[in-house]
C-alpha positions in Angstrom: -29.4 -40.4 50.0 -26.5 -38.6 51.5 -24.6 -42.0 51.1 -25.1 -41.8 47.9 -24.0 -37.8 47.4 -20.8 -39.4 49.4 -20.1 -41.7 46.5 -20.6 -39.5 43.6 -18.4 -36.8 44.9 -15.7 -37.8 47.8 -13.7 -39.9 44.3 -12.8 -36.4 43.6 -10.4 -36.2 46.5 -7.9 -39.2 46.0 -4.6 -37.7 45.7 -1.6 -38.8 44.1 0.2 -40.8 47.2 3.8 -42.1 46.9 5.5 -44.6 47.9 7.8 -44.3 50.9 11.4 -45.0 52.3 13.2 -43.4 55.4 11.8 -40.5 56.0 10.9 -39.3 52.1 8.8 -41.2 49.6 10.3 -43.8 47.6 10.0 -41.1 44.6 11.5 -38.1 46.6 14.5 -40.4 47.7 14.9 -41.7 43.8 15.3 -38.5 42.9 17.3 -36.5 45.7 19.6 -39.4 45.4 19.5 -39.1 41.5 19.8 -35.2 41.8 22.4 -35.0 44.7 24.6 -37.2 42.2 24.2 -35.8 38.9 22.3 -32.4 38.8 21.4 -29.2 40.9 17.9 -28.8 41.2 16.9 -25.7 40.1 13.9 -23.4 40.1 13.7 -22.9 36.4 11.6 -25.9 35.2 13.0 -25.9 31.8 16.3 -26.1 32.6 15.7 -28.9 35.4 13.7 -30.5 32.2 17.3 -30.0 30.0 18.9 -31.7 33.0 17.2 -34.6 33.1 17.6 -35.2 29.5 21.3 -34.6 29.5 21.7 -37.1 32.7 19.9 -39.6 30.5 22.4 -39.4 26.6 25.2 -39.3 29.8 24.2 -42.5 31.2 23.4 -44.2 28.1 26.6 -44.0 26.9 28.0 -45.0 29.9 25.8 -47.6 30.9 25.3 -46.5 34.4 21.9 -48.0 34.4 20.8 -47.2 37.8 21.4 -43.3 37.0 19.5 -43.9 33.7 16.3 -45.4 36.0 16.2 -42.3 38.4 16.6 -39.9 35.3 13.5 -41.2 33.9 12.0 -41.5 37.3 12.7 -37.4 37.7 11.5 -36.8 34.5 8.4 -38.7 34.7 8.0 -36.6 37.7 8.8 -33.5 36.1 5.8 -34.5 33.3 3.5 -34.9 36.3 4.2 -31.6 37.8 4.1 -29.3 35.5 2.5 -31.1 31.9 0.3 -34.2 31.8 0.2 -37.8 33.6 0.3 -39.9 29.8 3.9 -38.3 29.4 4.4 -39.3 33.1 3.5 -43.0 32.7 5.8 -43.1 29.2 9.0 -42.7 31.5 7.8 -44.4 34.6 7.5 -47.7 32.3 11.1 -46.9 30.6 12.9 -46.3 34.0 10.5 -50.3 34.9 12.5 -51.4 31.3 15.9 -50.8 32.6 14.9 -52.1 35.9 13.9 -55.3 34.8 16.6 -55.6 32.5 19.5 -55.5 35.4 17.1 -57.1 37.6 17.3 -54.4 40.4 14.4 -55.7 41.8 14.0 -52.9 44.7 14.0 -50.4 42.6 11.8 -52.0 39.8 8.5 -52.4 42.7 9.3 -49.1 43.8 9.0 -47.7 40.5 5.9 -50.0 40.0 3.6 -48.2 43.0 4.9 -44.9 41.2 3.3 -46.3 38.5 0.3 -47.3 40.0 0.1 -43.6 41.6 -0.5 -42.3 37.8 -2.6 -44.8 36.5 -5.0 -44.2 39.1 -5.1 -40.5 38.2 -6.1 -41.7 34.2 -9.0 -43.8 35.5 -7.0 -46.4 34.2 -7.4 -49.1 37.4 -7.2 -52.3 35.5 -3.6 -51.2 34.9 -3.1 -49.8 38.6 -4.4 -53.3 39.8 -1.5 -55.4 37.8 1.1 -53.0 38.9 0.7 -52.9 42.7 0.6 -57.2 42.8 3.5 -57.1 40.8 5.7 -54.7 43.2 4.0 -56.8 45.8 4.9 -60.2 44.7 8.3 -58.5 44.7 8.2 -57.3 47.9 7.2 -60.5 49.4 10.4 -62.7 47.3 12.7 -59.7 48.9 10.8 -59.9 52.4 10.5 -55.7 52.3 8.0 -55.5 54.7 7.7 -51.4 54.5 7.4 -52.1 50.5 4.6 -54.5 51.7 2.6 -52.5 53.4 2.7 -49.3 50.8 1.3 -52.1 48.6 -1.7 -52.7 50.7 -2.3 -49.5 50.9 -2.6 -49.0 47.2 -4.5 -51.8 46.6 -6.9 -50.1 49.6 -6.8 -47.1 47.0 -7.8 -48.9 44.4 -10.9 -50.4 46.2 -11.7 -47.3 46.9 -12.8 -46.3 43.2 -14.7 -49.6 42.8 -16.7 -48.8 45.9 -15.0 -51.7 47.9 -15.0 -49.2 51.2 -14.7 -52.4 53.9 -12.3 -53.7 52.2 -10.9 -50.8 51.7 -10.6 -50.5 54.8 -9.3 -53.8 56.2 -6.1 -53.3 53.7 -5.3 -49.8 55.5 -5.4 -51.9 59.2 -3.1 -54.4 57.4 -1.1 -51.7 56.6 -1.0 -49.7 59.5 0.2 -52.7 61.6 3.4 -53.3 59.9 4.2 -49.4 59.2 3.5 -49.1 63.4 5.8 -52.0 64.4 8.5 -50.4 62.3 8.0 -47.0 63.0 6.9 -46.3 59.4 5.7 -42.8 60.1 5.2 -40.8 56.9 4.0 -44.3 55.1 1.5 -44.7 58.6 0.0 -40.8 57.8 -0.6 -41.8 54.3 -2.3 -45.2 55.4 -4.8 -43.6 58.3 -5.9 -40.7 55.2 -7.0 -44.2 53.5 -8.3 -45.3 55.9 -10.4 -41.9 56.9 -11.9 -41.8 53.1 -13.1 -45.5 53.5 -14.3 -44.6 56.7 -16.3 -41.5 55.6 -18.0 -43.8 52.9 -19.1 -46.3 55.3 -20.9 -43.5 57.1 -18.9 -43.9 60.4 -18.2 -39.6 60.3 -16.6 -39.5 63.8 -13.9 -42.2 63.3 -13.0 -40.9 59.7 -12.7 -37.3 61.7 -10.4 -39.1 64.3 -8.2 -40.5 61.3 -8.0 -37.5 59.6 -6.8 -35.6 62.1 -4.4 -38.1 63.0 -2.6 -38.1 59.8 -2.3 -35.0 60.2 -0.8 -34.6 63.3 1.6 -37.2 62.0 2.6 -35.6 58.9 3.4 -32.3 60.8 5.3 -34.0 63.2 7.7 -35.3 60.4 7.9 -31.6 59.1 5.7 -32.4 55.7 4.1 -29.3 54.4 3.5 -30.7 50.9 1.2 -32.5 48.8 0.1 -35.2 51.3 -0.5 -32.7 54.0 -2.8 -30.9 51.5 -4.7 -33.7 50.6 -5.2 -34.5 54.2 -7.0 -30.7 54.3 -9.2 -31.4 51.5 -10.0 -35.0 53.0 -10.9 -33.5 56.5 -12.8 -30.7 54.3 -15.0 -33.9 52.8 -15.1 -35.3 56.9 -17.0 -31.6 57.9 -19.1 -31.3 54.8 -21.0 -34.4 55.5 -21.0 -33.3 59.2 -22.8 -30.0 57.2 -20.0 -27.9 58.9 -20.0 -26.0 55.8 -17.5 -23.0 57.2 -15.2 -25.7 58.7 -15.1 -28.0 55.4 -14.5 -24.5 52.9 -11.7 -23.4 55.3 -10.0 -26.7 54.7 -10.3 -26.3 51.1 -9.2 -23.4 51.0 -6.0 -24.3 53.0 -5.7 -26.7 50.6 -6.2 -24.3 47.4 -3.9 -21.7 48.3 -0.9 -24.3 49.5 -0.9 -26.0 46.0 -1.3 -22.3 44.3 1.5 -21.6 46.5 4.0 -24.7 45.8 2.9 -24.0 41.5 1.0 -27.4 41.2 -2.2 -26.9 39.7 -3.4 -30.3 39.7 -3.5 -30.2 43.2 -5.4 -27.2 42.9 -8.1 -29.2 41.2 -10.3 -31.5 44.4 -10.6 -28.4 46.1 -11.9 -26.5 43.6 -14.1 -29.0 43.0 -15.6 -29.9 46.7 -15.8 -25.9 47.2 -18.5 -26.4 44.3 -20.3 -29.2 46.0 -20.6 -27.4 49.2 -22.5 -24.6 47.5 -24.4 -27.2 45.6 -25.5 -28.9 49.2 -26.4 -25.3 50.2 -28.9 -24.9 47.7 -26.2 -22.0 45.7 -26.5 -22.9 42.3 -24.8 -20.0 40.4 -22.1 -19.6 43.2 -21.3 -23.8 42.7 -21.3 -23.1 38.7 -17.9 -21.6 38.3 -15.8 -23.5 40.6 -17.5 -26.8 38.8 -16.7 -25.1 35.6 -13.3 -25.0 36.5 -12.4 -28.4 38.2 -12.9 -29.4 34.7 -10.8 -27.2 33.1 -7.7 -28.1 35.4 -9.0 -32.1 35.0 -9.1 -31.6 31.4 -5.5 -29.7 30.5 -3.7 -32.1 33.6 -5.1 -35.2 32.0 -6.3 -36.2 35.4 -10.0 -37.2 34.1 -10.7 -40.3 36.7 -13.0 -38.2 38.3 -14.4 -35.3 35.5 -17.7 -37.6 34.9 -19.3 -36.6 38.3 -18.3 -33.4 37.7 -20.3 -33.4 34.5 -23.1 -34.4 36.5 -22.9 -31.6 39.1 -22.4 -29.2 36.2 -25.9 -30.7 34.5 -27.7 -30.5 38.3 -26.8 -26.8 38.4 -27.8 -26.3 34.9 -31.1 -27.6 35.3 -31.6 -25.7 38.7 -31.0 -22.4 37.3 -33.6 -23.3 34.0 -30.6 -23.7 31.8 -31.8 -26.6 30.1 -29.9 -26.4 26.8 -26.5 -26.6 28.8 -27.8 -29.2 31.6 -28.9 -31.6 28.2 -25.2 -30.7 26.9 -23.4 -32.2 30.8 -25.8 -35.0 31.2 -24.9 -36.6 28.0 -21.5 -35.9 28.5 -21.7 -37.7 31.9 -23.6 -40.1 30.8 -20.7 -41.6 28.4 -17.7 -41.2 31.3 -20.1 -43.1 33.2 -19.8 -45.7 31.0 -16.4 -45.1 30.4 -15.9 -45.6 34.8 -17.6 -48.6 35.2 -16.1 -50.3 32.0 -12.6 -49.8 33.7 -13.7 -51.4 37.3 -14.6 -54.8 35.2 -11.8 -54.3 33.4 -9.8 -53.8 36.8 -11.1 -56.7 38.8 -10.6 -58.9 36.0 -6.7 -57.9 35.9 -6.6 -58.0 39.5 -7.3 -61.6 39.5 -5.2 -62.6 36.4 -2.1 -61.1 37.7 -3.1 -63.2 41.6 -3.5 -65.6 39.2 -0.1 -65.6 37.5 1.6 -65.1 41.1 -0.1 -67.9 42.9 1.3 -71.3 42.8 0.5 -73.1 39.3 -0.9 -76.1 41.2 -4.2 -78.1 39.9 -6.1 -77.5 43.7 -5.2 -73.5 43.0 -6.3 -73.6 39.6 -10.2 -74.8 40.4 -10.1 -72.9 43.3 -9.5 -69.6 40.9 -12.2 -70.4 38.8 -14.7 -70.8 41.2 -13.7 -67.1 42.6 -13.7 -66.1 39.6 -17.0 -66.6 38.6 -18.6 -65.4 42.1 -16.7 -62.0 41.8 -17.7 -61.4 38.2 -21.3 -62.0 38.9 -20.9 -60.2 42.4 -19.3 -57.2 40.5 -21.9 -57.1 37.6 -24.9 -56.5 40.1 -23.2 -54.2 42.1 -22.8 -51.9 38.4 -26.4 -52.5 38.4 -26.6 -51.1 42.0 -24.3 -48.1 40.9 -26.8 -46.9 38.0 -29.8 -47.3 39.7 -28.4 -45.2 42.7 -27.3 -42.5 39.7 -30.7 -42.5 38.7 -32.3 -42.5 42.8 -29.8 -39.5 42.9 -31.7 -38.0 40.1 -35.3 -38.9 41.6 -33.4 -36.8 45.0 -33.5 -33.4 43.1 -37.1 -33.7 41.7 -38.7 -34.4 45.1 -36.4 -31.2 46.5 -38.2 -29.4 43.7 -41.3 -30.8 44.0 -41.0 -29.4 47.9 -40.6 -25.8 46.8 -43.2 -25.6 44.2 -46.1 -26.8 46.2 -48.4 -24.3 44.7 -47.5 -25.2 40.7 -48.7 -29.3 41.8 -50.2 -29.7 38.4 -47.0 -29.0 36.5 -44.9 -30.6 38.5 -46.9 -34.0 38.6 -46.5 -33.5 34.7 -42.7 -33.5 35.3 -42.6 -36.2 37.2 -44.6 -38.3 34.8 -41.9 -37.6 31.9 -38.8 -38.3 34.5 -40.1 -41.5 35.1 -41.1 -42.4 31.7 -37.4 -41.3 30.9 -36.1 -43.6 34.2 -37.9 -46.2 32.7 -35.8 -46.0 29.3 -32.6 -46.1 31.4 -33.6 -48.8 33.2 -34.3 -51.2 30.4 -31.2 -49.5 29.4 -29.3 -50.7 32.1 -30.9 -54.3 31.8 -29.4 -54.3 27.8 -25.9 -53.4 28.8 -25.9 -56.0 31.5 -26.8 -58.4 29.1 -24.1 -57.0 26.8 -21.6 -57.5 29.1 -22.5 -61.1 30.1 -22.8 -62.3 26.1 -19.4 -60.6 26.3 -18.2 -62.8 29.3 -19.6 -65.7 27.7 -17.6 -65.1 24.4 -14.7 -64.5 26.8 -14.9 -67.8 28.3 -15.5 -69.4 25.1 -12.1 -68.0 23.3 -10.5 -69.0 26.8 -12.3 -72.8 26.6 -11.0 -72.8 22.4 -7.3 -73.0 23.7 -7.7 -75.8 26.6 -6.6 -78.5 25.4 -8.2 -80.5 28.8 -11.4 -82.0 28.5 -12.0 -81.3 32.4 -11.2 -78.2 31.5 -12.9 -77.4 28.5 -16.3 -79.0 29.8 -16.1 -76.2 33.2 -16.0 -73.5 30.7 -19.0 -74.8 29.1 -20.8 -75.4 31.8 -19.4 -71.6 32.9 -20.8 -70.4 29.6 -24.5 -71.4 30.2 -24.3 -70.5 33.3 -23.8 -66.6 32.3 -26.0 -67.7 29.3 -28.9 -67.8 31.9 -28.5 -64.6 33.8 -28.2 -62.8 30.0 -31.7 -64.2 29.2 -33.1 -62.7 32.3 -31.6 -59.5 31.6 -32.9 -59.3 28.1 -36.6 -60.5 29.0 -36.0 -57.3 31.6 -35.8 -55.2 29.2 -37.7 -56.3 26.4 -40.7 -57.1 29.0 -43.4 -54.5 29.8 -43.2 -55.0 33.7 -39.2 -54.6 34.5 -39.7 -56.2 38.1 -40.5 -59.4 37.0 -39.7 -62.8 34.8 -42.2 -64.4 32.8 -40.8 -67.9 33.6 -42.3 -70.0 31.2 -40.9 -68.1 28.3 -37.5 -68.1 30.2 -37.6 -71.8 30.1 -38.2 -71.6 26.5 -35.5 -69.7 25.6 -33.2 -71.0 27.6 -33.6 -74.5 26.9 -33.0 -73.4 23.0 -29.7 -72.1 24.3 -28.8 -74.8 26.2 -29.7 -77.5 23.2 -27.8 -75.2 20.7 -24.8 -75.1 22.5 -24.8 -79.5 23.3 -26.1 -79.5 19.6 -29.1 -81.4 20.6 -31.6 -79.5 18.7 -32.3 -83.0 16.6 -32.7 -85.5 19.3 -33.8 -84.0 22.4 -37.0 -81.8 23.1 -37.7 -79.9 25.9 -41.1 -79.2 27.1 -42.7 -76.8 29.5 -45.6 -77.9 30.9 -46.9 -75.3 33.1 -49.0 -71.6 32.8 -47.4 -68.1 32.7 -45.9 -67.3 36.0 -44.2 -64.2 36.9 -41.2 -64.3 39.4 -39.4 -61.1 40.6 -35.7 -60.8 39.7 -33.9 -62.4 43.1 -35.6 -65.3 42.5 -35.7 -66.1 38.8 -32.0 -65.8 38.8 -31.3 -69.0 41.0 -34.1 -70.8 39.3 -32.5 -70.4 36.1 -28.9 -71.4 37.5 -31.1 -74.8 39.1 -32.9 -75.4 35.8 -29.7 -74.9 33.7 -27.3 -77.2 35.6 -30.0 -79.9 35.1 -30.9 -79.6 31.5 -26.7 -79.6 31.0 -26.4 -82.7 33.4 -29.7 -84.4 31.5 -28.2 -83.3 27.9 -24.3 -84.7 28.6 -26.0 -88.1 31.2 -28.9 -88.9 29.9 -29.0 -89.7 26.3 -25.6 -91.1 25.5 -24.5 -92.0 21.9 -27.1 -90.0 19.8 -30.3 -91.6 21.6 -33.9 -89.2 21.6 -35.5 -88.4 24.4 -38.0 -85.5 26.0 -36.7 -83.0 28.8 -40.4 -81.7 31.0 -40.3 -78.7 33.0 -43.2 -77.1 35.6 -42.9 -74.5 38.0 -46.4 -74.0 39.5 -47.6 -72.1 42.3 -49.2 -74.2 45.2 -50.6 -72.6 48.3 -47.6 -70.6 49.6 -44.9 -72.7 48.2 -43.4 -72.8 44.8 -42.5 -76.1 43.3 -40.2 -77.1 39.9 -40.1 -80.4 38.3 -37.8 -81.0 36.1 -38.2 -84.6 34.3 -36.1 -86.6 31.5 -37.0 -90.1 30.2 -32.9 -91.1 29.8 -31.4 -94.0 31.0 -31.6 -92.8 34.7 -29.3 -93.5 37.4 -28.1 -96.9 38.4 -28.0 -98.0 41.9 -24.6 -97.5 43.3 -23.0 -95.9 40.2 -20.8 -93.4 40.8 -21.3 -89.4 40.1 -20.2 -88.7 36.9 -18.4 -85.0 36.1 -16.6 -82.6 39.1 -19.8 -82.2 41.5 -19.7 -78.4 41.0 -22.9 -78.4 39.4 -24.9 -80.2 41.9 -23.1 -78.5 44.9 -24.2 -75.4 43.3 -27.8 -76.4 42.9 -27.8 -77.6 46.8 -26.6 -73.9 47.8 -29.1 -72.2 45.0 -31.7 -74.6 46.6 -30.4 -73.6 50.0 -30.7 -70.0 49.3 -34.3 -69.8 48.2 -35.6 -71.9 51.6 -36.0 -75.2 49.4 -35.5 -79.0 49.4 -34.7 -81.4 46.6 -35.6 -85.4 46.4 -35.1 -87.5 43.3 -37.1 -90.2 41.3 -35.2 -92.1 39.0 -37.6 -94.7 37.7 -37.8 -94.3 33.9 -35.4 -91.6 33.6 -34.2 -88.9 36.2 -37.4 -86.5 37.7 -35.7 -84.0 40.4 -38.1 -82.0 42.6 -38.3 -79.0 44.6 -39.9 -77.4 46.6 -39.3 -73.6 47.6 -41.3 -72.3 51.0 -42.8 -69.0 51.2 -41.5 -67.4 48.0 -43.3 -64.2 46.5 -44.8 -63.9 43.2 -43.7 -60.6 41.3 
């Protein structure tokens, strides 16, 4: 449970991290070299705004493009400081126009990570992801190895708010390697504070201390008293809360708090604020946690930063409900409930870019292109169960606060089993919930791959999508028997089979000429294993439906899954023209490599009859019914 309090709250704490060069980040050198030039920084924040506008009209008319680029670079910077981050990213992505435009490629991926920097702080990490691989596929042309390893690091931030921790992880080590063979100092701090947060969520407490204090002891060796040293205090504050040093981890924070108050940058004012909350919230001190909850969201809310207000919506409907407010803890939860949604919608939406923009930079080979698709698919399905994982852990987080309650009303047992019946009645509804948005999002995947398949103009091609297609078309059907069912642990297979192989003859067209049959009793399978079944059981109806029956011919598809002593055995039958000796495979193999692993994984073996038609059996040992 505490792993999962780590998860819900420690996303508070990522900071806005620069890029570096020399002994400055890439976006303090852009603009000391910018300002050193052209302007004398001064104190008053409208007239530094005035400034930057003026340095702009002057190099416009003069067309000294790379003064135009840092202009806009200060300015976004200025936006960032001292309005919101939207305004920020507008000038960031004009300073990336003129870039490209002169092709100054240096400065165009330096200006990228700045990029990335801001879109992480909108939530927005579909965008993040295509920056950072574009500055890196820069980086690599140009050989910038300190450019290189600021990219990994980014991309370790980015893991980071898709719960990617170990790999999170392994991109800081990259990282670290090349910034310690150069002597990268300043990049090296910001790369072991990455490094520490993944650490911390991977539960390995004394190493992420060890980190921690490391970067620290870097960045004040370099003479940095600024934004990256006070994110390393509220990082090392997370470190000793978990460690339930509460006076250590509120001392941090507040060295954290009162440096930003002191520098005038209330955004960084904000994760402290925040984490002081949870602290309280850990302690059991509800109405003390309320206002500084309260007030993270305020600051999130005017800054724009709102990547992390849902959980803060959730901790504001905990405290709520703890102190009998009900009408305000209703009010929060639904409120969390929809940036939630919101969170998770942008880590598809990120992984998806993340591999379009690999995609676009990898070599446009045909060995590269298979070899993307199959990835493709296997991190898409990977990523859609571990959303799954997320919600459910929400909800477990829930089920954490009732048993605490249930603890300290012993003596009111009645009333509280009476709670406890209409929380789980309630969990139940987001479950099934959980099992319709699933399926949502795979009908949406398959329509995906379908507008993808409608402009291949391949037949190879255009048959993998297919096959792609009814592949995701089988894990939706599971999902949506989930939550239709009455029992959401288990499958009724033989109604599964049913509706599938409608699916499967609507999209061949075969309603006309080919029946399928299931011949076999009702036979309830739990989840883990009626997904690979229905992969197995789709790849052959597909192979039996294209093979089989070729120009037009009828014919009858059987299927039987039947329980037998311990084992569970599938037959699946077709009275087609069978398999010749000595012919030759027909199609790409994927499909039957992919029931030999599927078979693999469920402790099975396959043999085949082909005498009047094609039968393919298996048998699956020790498998547990639902």
């Amino acid at each position: 449970m505490k792993r999962l309090l780590l998860t819900a709250v420690l996303a508070c704490v990522s900071w806005s991290s620069l890029p570096q060069t020399s002994s400055k980040t890439q976006e303090d050198t852009l603009k000391s070299s910018f300002l050193e030039q052209k302007l004398e920084r001064t104190k008053d924040t409208l007239l530094e705004y005035n400034n930057f506008k003026k340095s702009i009209q002057l190099s416009q008319k003069n067309k000294d493009f790379k003064t135009l680029g840092e202009a806009y670079i200060g300015l976004a910077k200025w936006h960032e400081d001292h309005t919101v981050l939207d305004s920020s990213i507008i000038y960031l992505q004009k300073a990336i126009s003129v870039y490209k435009k002169q092709e100054m490629n240096k400065s165009l991926a330096d200006t990228y990570l700045l990029l990335v920097t801001n879109y992480s702080g909108t939530a927005e990490y579909d965008k993040g992801s295509e920056a950072v691989y574009k500055a890196l596929a820069i980086y690599e042309k140009i050989n910038d190895q300190r450019g290189i390893g600021q990219c990994y690091t980014k991309i370790s931030d980015l893991l980071y708010y898709s719960d990617s921790y170990a790999e999170g992880a392994e991109y800081c080590k990259k990282a670290i390697a090349i910034q310690e063979k150069y002597g990268y100092d300043e990049d090296m701090a910001l790369s072991y504070r990455r490094l520490a947060e993944n650490q911390l969520f991977l539960g390995n407490l004394d190493e992420s201390l060890e980190n921690m204090n490391h970067a620290l002891s870097l960045y004040k060796k370099i003479g940095e008293n600024g934004p990256p040293l006070l994110a390393c205090y509220n990082g090392r504050g997370n470190i000793y809360k978990y460690m339930e040093k509460y006076p250590e981890a509120i001392a941090d924070y507040n060295r954290c708090y009162e440096g930003a108050e002191k520098i005038g940058f209330t955004r960084y004012m904000m994760p402290p604020t925040a984490n002081i909350g949870h602290v309280y919230i850990l302690q059991g001190k509800y109405a003390e946690a309320l206002p500084y909850n309260l007030r993270a969201i305020e600051i999130m809310k005017r800054i724009g930063n709102t990547k992390n207000l849902w959980e803060n919506y959730m901790h504001v409907s905990n405290i709520y409900s703890e102190l009998g407010d009900y009408k305000n803890a209703l009010e929060y939860h639904e409120l969390y409930e929809q940036g939630h949604t919101e969170y998770l919608n942008t880590i598809i939406a990120r992984k998806d870019s993340e591999l379009q923009v690999k995609y676009e930079t990898a070599q446009k080979d045909m060995e590269i292109m298979s070899q993307q698709t199959k990835i493709a698919q296997q991190r898409k399905t990977q990523w859609l169960y571990i959303g799954i994982a997320g919600l459910l852990g929400v909800i477990l987080f829930g089920m954490y606060f009732t048993l605490k309650n249930i603890r300290k009303k012993r003596k009111a047992l009645a009333a509280i089993n009476i709670e406890l019946d209409a929380k789980n009645r309630q969990n139940e509804l987001l479950l099934k919930e959980i099992h319709h948005r699933v399926k949502n999002n795979l009908e949406m995947v398959k329509s995906l791959i379908a507008l993808q398949s409608a402009k291949l103009e391949d037949g190879a091609s255009k048959e993998a999508m297919l096959a792609s297609q009814n592949r995701v078309q089988s894990m939706g059907i599971i999902h949506q028997k989930l939550y239709q069912g009455e029992n959401l642990g288990s499958i009724e297979m033989k109604d599964y089979f049913i509706n599938l192989g409608e699916g499967v003859l609507d999209t061949f067209n075969a309603e006309e000429k080919v029946k399928i049959e299931c011949a076999m009793d009702d036979l309830n399978l739990d989840v883990d294993t009626a997904v690979p079944i229905g992969l197995i059981v789709n790849e052959l109806l597909t192979n039996a439906l294209k093979y089989a029956f070729p120009e037009g011919t009828k014919g009858q598809i059987k299927i039987s899954l039947v329980k037998e002593n311990n084992d569970l055995l599938l037959k699946v039958t077709d009275n087609g023209i069978g398999k010749t000796q000595g012919s030759k495979p027909k199609g790409t193999g994927f499909g039957t490599q992919l029931i030999q692993l599927l078979t693999q994984q469920l402790n099975g073996t396959i043999s085949e009859d082909h005498k009047n038609g094609t039968a393919v059996f298996f048998n699956f040992k020790n498998f547990k019914i639902a």
